[in-house]
Structure formats: C-alpha cells, structure tokens
C-alpha positions as CSV (number, residue, x, y, z in Angstrom):
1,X,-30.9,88.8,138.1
2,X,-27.3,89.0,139.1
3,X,-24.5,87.2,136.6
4,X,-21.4,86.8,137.8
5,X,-18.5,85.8,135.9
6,X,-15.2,84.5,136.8
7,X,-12.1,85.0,134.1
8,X,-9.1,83.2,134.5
9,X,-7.2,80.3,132.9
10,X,-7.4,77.5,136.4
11,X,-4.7,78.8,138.1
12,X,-4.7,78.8,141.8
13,X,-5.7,82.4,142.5
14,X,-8.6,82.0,140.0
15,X,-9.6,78.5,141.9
16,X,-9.4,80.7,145.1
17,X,-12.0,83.6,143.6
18,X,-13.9,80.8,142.6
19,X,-14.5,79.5,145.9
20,X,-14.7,82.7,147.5
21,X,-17.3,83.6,144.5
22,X,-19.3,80.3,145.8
23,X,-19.2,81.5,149.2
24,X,-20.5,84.6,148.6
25,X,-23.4,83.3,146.9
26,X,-24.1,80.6,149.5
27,X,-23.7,83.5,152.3
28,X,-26.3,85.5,150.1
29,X,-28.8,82.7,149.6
30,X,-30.6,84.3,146.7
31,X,-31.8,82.6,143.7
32,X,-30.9,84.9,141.2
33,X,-27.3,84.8,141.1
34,X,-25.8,83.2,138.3
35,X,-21.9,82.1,138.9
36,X,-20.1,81.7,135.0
37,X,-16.6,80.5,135.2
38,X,-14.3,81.5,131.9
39,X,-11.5,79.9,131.4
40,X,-11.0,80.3,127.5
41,X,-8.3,83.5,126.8
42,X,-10.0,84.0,124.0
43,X,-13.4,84.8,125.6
44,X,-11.2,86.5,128.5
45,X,-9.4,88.8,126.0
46,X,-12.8,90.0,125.1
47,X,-12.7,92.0,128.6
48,X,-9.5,93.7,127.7
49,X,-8.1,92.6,131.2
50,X,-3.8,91.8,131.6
51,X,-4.0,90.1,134.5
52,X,-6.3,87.3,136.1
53,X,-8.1,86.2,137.8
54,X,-10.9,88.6,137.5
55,X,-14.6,89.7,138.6
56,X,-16.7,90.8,136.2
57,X,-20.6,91.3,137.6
58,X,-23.2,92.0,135.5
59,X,-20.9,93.4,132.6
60,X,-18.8,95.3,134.4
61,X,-15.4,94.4,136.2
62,X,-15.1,94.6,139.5
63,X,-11.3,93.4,140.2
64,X,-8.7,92.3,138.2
65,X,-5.7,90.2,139.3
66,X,-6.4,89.6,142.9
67,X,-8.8,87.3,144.9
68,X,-11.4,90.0,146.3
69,X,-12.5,89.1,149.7
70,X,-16.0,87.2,150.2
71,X,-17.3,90.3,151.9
72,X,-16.1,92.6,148.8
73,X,-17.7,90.2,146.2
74,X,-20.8,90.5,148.6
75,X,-20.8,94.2,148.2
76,X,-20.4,94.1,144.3
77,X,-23.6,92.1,144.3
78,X,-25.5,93.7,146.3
79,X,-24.3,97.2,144.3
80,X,-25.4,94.8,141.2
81,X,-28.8,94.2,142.3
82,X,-29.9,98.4,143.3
C-alpha cells in the first residue's frame, strides 16, 4: 500500500500537484495507491515544511514547494512500493 499525501492550502501550484498526483496514479493503474489532499496548516505544520505545495509518500517528503513532474511523482511511488 502506497499513501500519498498532498499539503498545501488550494493555491494553484498545490491544484497543479494535485492533478499531476492524479495522473500519476491513473498512469500507474494500481489499486493500492491512496491519494490524501491536506489543506489544514495546522495538519501541514505537523511536517515542519515552509513552503507548499508538498509531496509527502508514505511518511516521508519527497518535494517541497514545487510541482514535481508526473514522471518524478511516478518514481517516488515506485521507490515507495520496493
């Protein structure tokens, strides 16, 4: 099982990930990806980030305050699931 988690507060960069997170996933076609969007700073501030949006996969980030490409956010699952 793969959770990934996207923190950011809705602006358009986090949108962006989002979508890019979604593509990714549909690109994969596994079933055991789970996408989590966080949008509360409270429950982003828990990752001790300063800048969004970020990737967090499977507990640990993977990029903070940029839109990754899909084939990056590809290779972080895939690095997830070994």
């Amino acid at each position: 099982m793969v959770e990934v988690k996207i923190l950011g507060p809705g602006c358009s960069k986090c949108k962006v990930t989002e979508s890019q997170v979604k593509r990714a996933v549909a690109t994969l076609n596994r079933t055991d990806i789970t996408v989590i969007k966080i949008e509360k700073i409270e429950e982003i501030m828990v990752y001790n980030i300063m800048s969004t949006p970020a990737l967090v996969v499977n507990g640990v980030i993977k990029s903070i305050g940029r839109v990754p490409s899909v084939d990056q956010i590809i290779q972080f699952i895939n690095e997830a699931s070994q």
